[in-house]
Backbone as a chain_set.jsonl record, in Angstrom:
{"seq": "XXXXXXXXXXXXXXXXXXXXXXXXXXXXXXXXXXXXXXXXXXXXXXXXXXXXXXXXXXXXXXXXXXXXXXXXXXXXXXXXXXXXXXXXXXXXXXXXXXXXXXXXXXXXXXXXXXXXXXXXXXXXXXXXXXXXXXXXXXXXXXXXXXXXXX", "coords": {"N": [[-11.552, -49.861, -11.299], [-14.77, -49.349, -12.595], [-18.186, -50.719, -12.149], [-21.243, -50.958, -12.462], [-21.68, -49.263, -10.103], [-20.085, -50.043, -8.841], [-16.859, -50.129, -7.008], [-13.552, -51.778, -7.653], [-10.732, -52.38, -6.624], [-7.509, -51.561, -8.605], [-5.242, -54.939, -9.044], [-2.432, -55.852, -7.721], [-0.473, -57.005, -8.749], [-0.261, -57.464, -11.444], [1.804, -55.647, -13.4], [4.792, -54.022, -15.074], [7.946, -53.388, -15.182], [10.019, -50.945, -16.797], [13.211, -50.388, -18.443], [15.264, -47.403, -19.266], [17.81, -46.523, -21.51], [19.146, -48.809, -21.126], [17.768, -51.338, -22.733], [15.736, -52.997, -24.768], [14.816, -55.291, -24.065], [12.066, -57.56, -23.851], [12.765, -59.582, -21.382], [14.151, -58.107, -19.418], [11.904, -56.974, -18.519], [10.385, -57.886, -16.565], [9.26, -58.674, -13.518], [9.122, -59.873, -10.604], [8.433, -58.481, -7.638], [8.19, -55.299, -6.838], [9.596, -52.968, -4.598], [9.867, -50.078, -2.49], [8.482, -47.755, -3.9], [8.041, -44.713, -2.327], [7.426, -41.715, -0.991], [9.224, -39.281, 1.497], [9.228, -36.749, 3.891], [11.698, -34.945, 4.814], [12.477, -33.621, 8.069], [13.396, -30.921, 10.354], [13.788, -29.957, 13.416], [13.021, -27.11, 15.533], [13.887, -24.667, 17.719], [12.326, -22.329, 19.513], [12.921, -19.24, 21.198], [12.199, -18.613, 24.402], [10.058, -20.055, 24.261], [8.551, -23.158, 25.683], [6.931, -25.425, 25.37], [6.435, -26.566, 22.713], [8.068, -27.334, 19.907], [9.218, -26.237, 16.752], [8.794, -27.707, 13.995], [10.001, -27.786, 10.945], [9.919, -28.545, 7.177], [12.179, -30.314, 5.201], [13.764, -31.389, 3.092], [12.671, -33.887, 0.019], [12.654, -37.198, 0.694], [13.744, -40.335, -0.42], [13.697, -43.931, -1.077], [15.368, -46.97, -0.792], [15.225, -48.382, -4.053], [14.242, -51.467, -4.794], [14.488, -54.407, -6.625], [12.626, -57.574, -7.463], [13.264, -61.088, -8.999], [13.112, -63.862, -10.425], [15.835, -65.705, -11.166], [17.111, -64.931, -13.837], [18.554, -66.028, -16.859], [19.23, -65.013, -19.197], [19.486, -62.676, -19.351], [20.659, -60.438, -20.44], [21.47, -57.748, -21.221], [20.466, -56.099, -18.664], [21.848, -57.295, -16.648], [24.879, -56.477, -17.676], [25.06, -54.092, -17.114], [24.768, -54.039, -14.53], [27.392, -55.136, -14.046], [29.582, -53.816, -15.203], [28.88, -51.485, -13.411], [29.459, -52.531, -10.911], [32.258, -53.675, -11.409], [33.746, -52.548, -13.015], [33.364, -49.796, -11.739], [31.955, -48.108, -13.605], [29.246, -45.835, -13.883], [26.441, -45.723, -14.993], [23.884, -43.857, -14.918], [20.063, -44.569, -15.291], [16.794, -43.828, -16.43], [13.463, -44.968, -15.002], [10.373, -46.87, -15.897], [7.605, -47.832, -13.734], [4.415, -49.803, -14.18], [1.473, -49.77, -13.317], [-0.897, -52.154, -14.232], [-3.879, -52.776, -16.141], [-6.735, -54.844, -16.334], [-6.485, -55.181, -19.884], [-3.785, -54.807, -19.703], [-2.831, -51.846, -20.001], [-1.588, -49.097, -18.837], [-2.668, -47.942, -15.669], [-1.354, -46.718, -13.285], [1.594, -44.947, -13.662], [4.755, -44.934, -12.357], [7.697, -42.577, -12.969], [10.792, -43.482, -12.703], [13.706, -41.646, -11.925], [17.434, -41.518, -12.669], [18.248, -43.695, -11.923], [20.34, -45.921, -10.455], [22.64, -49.088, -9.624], [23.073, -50.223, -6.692], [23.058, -52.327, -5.136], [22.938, -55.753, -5.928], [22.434, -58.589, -5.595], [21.967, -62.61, -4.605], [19.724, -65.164, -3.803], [19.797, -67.399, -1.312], [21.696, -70.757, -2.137], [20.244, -73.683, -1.782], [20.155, -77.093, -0.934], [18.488, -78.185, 0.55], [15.78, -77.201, 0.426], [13.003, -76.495, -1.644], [12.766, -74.402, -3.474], [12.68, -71.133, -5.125], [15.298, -69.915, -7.427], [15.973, -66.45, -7.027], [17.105, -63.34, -7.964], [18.225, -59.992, -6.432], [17.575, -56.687, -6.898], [18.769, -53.327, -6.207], [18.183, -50.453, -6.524], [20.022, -46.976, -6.252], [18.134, -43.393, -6.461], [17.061, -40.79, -7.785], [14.649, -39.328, -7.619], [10.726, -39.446, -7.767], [8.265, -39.525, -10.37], [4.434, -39.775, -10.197], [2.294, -40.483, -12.413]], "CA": [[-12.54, -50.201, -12.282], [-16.376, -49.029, -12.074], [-18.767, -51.607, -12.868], [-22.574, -51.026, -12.033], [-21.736, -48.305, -8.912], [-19.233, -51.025, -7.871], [-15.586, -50.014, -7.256], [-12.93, -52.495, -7.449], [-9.578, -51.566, -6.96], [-6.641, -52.75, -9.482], [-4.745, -55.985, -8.527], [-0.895, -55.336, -7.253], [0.54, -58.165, -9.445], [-0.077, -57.334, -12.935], [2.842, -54.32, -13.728], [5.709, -53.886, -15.536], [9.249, -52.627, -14.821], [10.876, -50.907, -18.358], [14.246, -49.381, -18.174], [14.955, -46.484, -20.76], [18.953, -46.545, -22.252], [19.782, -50.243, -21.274], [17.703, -51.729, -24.127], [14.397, -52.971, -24.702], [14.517, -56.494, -24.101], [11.003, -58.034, -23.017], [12.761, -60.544, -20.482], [14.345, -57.151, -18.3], [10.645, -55.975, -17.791], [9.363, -58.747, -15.787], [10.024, -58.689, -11.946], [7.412, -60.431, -9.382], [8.106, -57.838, -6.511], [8.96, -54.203, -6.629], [9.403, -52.45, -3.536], [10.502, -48.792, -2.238], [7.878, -47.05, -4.315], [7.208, -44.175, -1.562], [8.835, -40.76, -0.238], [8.978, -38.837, 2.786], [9.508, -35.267, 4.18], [12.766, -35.016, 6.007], [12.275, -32.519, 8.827], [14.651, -30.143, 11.315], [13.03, -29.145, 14.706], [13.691, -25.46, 15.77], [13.125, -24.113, 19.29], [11.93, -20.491, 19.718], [13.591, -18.575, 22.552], [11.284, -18.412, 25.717], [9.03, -20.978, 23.694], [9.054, -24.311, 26.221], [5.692, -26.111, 25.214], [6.821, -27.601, 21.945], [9.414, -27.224, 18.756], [8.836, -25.808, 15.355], [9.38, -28.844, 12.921], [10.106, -27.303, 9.046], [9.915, -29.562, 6.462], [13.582, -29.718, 4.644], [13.693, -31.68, 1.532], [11.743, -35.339, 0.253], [14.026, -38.671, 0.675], [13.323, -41.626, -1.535], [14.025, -45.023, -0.246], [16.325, -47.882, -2.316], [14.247, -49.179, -4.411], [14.202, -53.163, -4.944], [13.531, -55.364, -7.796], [13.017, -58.907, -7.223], [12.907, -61.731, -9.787], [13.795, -65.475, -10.336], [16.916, -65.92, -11.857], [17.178, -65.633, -15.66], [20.307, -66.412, -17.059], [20.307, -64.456, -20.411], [19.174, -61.134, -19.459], [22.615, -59.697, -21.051], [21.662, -56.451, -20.988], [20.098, -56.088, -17.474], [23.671, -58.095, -16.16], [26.063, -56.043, -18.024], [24.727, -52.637, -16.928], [25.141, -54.227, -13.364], [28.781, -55.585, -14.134], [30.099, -52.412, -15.705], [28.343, -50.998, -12.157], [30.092, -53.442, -9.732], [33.595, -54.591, -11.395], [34.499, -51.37, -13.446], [32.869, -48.144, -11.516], [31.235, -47.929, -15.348], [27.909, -45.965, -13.147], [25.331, -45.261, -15.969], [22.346, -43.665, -14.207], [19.502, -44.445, -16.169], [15.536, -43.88, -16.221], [12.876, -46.073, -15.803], [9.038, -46.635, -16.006], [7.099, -48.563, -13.529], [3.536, -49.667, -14.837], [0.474, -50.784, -13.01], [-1.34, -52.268, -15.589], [-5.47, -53.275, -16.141], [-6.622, -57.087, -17.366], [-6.198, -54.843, -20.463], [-2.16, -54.409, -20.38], [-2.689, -50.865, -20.398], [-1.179, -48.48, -17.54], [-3.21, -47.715, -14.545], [-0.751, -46.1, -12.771], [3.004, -45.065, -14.226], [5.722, -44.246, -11.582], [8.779, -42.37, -13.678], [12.281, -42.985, -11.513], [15.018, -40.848, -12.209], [18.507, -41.361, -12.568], [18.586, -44.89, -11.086], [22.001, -46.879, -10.538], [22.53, -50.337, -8.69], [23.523, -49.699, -5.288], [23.188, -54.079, -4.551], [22.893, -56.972, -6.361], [22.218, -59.966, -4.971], [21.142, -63.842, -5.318], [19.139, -65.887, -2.652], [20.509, -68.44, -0.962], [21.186, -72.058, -2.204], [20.082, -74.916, -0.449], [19.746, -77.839, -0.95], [16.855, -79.065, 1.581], [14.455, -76.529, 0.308], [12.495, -76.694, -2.901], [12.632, -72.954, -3.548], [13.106, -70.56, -6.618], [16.864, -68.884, -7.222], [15.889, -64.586, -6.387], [17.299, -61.997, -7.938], [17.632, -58.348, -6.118], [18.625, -55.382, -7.648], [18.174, -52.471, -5.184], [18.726, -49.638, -7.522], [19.191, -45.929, -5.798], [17.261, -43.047, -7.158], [16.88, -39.433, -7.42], [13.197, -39.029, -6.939], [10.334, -40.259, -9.232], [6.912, -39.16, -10.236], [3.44, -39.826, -10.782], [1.227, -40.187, -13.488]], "C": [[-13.917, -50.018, -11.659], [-17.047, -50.034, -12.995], [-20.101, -51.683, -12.163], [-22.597, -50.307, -10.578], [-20.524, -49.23, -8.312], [-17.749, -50.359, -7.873], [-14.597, -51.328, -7.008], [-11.486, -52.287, -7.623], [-8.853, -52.799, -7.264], [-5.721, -54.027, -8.438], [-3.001, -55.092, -8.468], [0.29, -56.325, -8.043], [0.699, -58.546, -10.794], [1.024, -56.088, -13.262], [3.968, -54.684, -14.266], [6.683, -52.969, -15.618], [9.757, -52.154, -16.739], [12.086, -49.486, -18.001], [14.418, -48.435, -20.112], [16.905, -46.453, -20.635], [19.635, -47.637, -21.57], [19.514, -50.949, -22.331], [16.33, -52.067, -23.963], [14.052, -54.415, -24.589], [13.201, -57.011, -23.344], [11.898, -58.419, -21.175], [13.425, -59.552, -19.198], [13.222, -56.347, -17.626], [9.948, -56.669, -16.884], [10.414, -59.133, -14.465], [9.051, -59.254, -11.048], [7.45, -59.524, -7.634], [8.8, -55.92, -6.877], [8.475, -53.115, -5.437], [10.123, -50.877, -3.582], [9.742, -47.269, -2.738], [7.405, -45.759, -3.205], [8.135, -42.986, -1.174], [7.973, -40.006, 0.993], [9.27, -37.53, 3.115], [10.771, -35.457, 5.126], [12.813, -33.888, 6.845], [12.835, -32.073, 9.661], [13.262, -29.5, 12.275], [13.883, -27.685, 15.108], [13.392, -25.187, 16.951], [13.093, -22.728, 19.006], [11.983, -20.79, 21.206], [12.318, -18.709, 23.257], [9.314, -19.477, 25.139], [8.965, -22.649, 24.384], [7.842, -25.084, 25.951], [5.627, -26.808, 24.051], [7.961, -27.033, 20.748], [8.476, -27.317, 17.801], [9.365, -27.191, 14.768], [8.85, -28.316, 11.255], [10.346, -28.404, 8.802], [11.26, -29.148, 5.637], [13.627, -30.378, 3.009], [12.765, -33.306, 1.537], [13.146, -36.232, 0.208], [13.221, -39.746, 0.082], [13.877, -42.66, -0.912], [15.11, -45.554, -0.988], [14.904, -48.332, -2.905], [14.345, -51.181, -4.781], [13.367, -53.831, -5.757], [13.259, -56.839, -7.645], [12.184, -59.502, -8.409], [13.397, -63.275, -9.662], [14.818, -65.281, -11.425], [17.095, -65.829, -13.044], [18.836, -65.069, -15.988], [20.838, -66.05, -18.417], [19.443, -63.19, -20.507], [20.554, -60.577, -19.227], [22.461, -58.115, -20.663], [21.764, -55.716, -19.587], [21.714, -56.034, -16.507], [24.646, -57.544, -16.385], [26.077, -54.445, -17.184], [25.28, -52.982, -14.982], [26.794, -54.668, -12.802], [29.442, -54.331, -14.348], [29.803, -51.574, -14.107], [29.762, -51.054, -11.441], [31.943, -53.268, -9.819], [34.299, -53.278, -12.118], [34.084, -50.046, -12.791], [32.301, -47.42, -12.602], [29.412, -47.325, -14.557], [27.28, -44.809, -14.24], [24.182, -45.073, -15.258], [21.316, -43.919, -15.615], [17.983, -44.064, -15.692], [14.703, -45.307, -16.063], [11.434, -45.941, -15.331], [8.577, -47.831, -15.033], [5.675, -48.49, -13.347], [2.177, -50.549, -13.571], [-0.565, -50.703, -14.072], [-2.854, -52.65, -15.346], [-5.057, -54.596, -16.522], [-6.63, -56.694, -18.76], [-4.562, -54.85, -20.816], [-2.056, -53.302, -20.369], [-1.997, -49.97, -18.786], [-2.409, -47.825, -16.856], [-2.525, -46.315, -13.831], [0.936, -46.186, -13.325], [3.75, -44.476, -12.988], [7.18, -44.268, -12.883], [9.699, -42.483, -12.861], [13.115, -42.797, -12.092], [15.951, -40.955, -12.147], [18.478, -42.837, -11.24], [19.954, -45.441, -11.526], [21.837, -47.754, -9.514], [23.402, -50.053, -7.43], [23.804, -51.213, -4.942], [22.6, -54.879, -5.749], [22.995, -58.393, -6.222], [21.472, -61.299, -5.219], [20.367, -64.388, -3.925], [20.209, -66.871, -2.428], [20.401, -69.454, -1.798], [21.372, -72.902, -1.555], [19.725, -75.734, -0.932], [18.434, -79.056, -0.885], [16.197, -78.019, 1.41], [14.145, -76.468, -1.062], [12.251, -74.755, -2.982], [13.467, -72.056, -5.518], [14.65, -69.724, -6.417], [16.092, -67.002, -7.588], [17.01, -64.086, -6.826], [17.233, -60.786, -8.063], [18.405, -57.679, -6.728], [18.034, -54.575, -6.441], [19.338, -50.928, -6.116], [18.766, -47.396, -6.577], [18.759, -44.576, -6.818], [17.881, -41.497, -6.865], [15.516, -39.244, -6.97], [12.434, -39.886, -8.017], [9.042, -38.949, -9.022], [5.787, -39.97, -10.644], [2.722, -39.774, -11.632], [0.358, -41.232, -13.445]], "O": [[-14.225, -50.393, -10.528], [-16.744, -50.252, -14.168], [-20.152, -52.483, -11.229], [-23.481, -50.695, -9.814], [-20.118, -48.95, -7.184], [-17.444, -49.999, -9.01], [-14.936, -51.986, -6.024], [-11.046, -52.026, -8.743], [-8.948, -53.98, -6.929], [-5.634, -53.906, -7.216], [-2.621, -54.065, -9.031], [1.515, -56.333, -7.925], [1.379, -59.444, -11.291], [0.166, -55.216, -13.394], [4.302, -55.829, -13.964], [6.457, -51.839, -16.05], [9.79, -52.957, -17.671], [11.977, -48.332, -17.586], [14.043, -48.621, -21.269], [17.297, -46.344, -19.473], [20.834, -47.432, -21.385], [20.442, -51.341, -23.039], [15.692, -51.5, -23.077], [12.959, -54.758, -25.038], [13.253, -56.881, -22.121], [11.719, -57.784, -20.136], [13.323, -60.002, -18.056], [13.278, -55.513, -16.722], [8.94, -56.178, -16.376], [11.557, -59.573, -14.346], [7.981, -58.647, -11.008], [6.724, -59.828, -6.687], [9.985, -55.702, -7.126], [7.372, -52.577, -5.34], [10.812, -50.52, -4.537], [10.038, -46.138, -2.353], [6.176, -45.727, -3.152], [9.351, -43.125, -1.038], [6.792, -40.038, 1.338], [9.796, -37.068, 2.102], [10.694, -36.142, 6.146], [13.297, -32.93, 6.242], [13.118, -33.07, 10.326], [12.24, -28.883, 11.975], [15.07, -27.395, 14.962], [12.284, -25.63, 17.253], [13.878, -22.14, 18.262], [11.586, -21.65, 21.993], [11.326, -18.938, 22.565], [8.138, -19.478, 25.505], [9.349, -23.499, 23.581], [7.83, -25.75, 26.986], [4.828, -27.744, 24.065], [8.69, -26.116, 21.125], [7.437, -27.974, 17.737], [10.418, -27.655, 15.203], [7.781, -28.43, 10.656], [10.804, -29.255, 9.563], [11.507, -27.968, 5.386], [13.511, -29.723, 1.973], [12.305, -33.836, 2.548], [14.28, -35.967, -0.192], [12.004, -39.838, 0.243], [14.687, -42.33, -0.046], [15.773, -44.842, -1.742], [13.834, -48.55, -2.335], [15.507, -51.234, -5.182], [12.141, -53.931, -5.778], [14.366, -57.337, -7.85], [11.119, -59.078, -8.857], [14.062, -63.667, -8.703], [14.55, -64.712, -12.483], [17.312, -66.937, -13.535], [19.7, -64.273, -15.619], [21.936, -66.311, -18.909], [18.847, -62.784, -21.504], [21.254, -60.363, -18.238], [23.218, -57.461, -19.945], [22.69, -54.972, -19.264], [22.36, -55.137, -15.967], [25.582, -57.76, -15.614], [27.087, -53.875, -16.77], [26.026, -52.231, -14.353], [27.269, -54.588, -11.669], [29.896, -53.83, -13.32], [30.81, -50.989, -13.71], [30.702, -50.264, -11.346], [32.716, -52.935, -8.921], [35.44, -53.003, -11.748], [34.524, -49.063, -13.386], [32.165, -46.198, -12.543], [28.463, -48.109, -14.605], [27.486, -43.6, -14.337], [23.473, -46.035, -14.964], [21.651, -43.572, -16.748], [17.882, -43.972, -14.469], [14.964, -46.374, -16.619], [11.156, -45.081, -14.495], [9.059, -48.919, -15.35], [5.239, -47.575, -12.648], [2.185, -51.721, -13.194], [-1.011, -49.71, -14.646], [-3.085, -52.868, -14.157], [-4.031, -55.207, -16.822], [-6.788, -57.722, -19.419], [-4.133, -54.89, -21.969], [-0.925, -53.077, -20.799], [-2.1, -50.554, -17.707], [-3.15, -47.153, -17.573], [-3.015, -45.186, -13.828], [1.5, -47.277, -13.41], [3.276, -43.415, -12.582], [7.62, -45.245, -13.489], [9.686, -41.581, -12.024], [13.514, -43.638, -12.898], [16.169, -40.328, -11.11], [18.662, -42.798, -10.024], [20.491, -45.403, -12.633], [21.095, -47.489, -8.568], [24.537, -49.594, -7.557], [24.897, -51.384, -4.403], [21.715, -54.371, -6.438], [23.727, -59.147, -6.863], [20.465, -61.277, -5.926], [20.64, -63.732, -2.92], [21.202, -67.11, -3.115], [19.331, -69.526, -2.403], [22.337, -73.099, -0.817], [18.746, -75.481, -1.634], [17.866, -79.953, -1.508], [15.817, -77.631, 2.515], [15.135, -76.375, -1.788], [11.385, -74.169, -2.333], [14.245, -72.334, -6.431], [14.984, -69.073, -5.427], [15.807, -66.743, -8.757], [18.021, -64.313, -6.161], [16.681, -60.181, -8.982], [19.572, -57.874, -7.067], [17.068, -54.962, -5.784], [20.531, -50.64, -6.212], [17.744, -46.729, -6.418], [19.061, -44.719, -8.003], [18.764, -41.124, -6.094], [15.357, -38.974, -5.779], [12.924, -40.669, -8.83], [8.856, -38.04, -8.213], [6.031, -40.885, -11.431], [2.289, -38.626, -11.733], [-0.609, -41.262, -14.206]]}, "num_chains": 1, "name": "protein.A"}
């Protein structure tokens, strides 16, 4: 945001997760961490004959990380849950799309990452404990084909 020569760059904690052929339920778009957003060059070193002073390094293809959703527990996101059950308990593996949004104090997108052909790779809860006042966590760690930019 520009405001009188000023730059201020967007906040990291307004965004929204939206999956595309699970369903459209508000309560599957809200996540308080998403991680993995980032890729990399995977690269092969080469030596050339009578070449002893360093190695060719080609670039070979990009690698995508897992990605990771984290949220507090909700207990009637059906759709979200089933897509992960069907995953887990039947081998039922629906890749799907999905949109993640950095948003203005508008609501509007900032920045969209598209990821491709995601499926749940983990699913997991936090611990419970007793002796700690803490929120119940859950991860999805979904893997990917690639994503893009906009």
């Amino acid at each position: 945001m520009v405001d009188g020569g000023k730059y201020y760059p967007p906040v990291g904690f307004h965004f929204r997760v939206v999956f595309t052929g699970i369903g459209t339920e508000e309560i599957d778009s809200r996540f308080q961490s998403v991680s993995g957003l980032s890729m990399e060059l995977e690269t092969e070193a080469k030596k050339e004959g009578g070449e002893n002073r360093y190695e060719h390094v080609l670039p070979v293809r990009a690698k995508y990380p897992v990605l990771v959703l984290k949220r507090g527990l909700i207990s009637d996101s059906e759709l979200l849950t089933q897509w992960c059950n069907d995953a887990f308990l039947s081998l039922d593996i629906r890749p799907v799309d999905l949109t993640i949004s950095l948003l203005n104090e508008n609501h509007e997108p900032l920045m969209t990452w598209s990821v491709k052909h995601a499926w749940p790779r983990k699913w997991s809860h936090s611990d419970l404990n007793a002796e700690q006042n803490a929120l119940a966590i859950e991860t999805f760690e979904l893997q990917y084909q690639y994503f893009t930019l906009s």
